[in-house]
C-alpha positions in Angstrom: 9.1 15.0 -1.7 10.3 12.2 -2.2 14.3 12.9 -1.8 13.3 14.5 1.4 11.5 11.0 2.1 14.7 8.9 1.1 16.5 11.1 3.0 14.7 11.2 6.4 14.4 6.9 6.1 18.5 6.9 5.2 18.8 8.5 8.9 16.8 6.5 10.2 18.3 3.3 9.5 21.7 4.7 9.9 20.8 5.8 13.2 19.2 2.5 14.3 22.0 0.4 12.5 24.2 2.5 15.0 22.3 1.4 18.1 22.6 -2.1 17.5 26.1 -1.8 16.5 26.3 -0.3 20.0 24.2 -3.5 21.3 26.7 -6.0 19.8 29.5 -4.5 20.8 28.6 -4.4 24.5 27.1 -8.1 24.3 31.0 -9.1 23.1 32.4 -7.0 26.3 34.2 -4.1 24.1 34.9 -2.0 27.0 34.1 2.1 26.5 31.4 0.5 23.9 28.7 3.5 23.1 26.7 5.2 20.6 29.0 7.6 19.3 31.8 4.9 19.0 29.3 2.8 16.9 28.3 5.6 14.5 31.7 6.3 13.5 32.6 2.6 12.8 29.4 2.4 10.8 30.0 5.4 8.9 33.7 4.8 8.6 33.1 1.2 7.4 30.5 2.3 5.0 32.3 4.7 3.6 35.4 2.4 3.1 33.3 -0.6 1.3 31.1 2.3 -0.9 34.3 3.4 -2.4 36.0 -0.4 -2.5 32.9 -1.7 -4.2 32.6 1.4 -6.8 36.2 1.0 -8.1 35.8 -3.2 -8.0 32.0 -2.6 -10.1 34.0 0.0 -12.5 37.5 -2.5 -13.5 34.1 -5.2 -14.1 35.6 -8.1 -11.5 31.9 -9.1 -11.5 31.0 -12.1 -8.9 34.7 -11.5 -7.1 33.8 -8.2 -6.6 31.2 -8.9 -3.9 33.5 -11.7 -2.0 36.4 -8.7 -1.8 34.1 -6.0 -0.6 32.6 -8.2 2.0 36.0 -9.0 2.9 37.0 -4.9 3.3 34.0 -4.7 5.1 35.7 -6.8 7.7 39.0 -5.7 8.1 37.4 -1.9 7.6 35.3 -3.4 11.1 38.1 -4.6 12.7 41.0 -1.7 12.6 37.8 1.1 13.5 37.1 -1.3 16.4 40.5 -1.8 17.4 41.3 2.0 17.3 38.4 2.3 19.7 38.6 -0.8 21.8 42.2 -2.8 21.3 40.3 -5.9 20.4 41.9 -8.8 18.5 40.5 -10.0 14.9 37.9 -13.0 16.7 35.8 -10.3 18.5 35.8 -7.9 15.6 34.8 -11.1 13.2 31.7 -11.8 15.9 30.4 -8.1 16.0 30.4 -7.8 12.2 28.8 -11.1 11.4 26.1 -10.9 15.0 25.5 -7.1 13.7 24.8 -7.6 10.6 22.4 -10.4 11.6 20.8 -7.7 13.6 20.7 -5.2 10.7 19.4 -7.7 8.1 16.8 -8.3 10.3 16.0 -4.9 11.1 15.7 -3.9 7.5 13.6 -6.5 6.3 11.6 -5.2 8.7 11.7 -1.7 8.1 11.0 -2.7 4.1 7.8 -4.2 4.8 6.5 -1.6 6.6 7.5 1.5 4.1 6.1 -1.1 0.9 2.9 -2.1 3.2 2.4 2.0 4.2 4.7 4.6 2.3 6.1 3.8 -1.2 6.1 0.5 -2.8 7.7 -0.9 -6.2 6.2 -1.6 -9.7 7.4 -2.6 -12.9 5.3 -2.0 -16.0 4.2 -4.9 -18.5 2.1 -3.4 -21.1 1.7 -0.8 -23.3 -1.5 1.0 -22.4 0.1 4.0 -20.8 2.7 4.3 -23.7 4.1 7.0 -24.4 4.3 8.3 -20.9 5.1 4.7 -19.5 6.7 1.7 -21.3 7.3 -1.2 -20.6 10.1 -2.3 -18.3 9.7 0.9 -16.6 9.8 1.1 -12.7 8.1 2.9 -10.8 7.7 4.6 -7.5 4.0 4.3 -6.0 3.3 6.6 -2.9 0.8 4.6 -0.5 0.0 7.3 2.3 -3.5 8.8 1.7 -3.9 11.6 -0.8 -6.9 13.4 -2.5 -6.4 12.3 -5.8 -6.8 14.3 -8.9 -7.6 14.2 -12.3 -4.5 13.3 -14.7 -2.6 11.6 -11.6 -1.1 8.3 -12.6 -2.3 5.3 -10.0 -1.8 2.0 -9.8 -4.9 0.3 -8.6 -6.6 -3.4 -8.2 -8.1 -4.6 -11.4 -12.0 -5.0 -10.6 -12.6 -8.0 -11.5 -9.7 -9.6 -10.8 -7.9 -8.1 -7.7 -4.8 -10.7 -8.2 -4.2 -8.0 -11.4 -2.7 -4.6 -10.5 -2.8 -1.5 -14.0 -1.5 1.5 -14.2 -3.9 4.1 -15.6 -4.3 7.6 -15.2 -7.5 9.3 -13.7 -9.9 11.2 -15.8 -12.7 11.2 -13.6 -13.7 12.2 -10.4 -16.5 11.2 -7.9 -20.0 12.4 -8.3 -18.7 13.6 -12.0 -20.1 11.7 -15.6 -17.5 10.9 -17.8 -18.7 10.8 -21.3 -17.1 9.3 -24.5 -18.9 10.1 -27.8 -17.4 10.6 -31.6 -13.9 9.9 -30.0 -14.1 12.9 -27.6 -14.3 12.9 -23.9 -16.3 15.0 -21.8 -16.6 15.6 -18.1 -19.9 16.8 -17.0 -20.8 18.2 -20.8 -17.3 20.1 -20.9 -14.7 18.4 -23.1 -11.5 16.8 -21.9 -8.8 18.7 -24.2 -5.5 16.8 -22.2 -2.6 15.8 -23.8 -2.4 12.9 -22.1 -5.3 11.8 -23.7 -3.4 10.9 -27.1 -4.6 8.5 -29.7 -8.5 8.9 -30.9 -10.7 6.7 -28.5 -13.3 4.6 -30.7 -15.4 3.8 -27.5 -18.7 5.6 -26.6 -20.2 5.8 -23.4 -21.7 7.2 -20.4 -20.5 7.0 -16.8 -21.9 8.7 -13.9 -19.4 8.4 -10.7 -20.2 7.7 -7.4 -19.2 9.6 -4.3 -15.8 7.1 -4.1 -15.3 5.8 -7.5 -12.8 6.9 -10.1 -12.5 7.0 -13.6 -9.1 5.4 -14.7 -7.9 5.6 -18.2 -5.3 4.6 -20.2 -2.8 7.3 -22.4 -3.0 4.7 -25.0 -6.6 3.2 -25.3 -6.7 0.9 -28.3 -4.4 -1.1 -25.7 -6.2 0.0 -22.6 -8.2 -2.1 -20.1 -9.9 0.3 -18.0 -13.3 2.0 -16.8 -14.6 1.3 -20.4 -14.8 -2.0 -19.4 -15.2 -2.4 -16.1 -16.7 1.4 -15.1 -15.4 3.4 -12.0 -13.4 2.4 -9.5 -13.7 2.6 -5.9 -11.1 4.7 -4.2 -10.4 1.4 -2.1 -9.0 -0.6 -5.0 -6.2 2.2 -5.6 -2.9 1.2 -4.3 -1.2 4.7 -4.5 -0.1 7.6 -6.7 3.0 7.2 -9.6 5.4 10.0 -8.0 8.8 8.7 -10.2 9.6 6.9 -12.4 13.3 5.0 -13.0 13.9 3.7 -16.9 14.5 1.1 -17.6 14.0 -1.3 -15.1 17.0 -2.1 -13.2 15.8 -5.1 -11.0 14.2 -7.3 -13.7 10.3 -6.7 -13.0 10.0 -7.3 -8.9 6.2 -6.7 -9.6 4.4 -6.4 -13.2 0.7 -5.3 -13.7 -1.2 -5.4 -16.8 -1.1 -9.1 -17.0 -4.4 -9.6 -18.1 -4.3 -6.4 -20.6 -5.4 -8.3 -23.7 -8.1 -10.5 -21.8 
């Protein structure tokens, strides 16, 4: 699901990226300028500074790496345009740079709305979900509505301080009672035998759901802060559904939960 999700939002952007292209080069007067013209120079540019940028990344130039590939970029711009449309090097320079003011633009635009309504970036800081999840994981989180079910992985809105976000992993479902007694759970009377469930839980309790509420609970509970302590939560505080997971994290934490796990 979600290759077929990258996929379908990589043609997307492609194909708009290829429209504006097509925009810019009719605003500098490029004469045959259309659609087709502008995919191939997108395509054949991209391809050129994919391949540039891989070799520069693998003999480790480091910082000079970016300055050349931007620079290949350009002259990758320029001879695609100029086999097209005989312009000099001035008009190539002022499609690439007004085009890829267009482009930046468009994607930032396009990133808000997949992280406000699609899939949206986490990094883990905590150990409650360990051994499925550690920290410096990232993660994946689908946002489009789902019926959730039990053992799913969520990130949702701490409770009682919605600033928070946790990972935890549903283990109750509305209108169900979750209970917790001799370091077993049970749903309903019948016991919870998951594997998921791990280490011995010392807590012991009795939850009865609502029609919207969930019972979220953490793989690893002696470091858990979840329904134990603040009951079940509404389906309204749930951001979205873990669907993959990328270890470790390769962007440095863009957004950690669990803050307040040991509060």
């Amino acid at each position: 699901m979600l290759l077929i999700i990258l996929i379908i939002a990589s043609l997307l952007m492609f194909l708009l990226f290829g429209e504006l292209l097509n925009w810019t080069s009719k605003i500098f007067k490029l004469e045959g300028a259309n659609y087709k013209r502008s995919l191939i120079v997108l395509l054949g540019s991209g391809i050129v500074t994919a391949v540039a940028y891989a070799i520069l990344v693998l003999i480790k130039l480091g910082f000079v790496a970016g300055l050349l590939n931007g620079v290949l970029e350009i002259v990758a711009y320029h001879f695609l345009l100029r086999h097209f449309y005989k312009n000099g090097w001035l008009k190539s320079l002022g499609v690439w740079a007004l085009s890829g003011v267009f482009m930046a633009i468009a994607s930032v635009i396009l990133v808000f709305i997949i992280r406000a309504y699609i899939i949206e970036p986490f990094s883990v800081a905590g150990n409650s979900m360990v051994p499925a999840y550690n920290s410096g994981d990232y993660l994946l989180v689908a946002k489009w509505p789902m019926q959730y079910q039990r053992g799913d992985v969520v990130i949702a809105e701490d409770p009682q301080d919605p600033s928070t976000f946790l990972i935890k992993r549903i283990i109750g479902l509305p209108g169900e009672t979750v209970t917790i007694t001799d370091g077993k759970v049970s749903i309903n009377g019948t016991p919870l035998n998951e594997p998921y469930l791990g280490k011995a839980v010392t807590s012991t309790l009795s939850v009865t759901l609502n029609g919207d509420q969930y019972f979220l609970f953490g793989d690893n509970p002696s470091q858990s802060f979840d329904s134990r302590n603040f009951g079940g939560v509404g389906r309204n505080y749930i951001r979205g559904k873990v669907i993959y997971k990328l270890y470790p994290n390769p962007y440095n934490a863009l957004t950690s939960f669990e803050q307040n796990l040991n509060s």
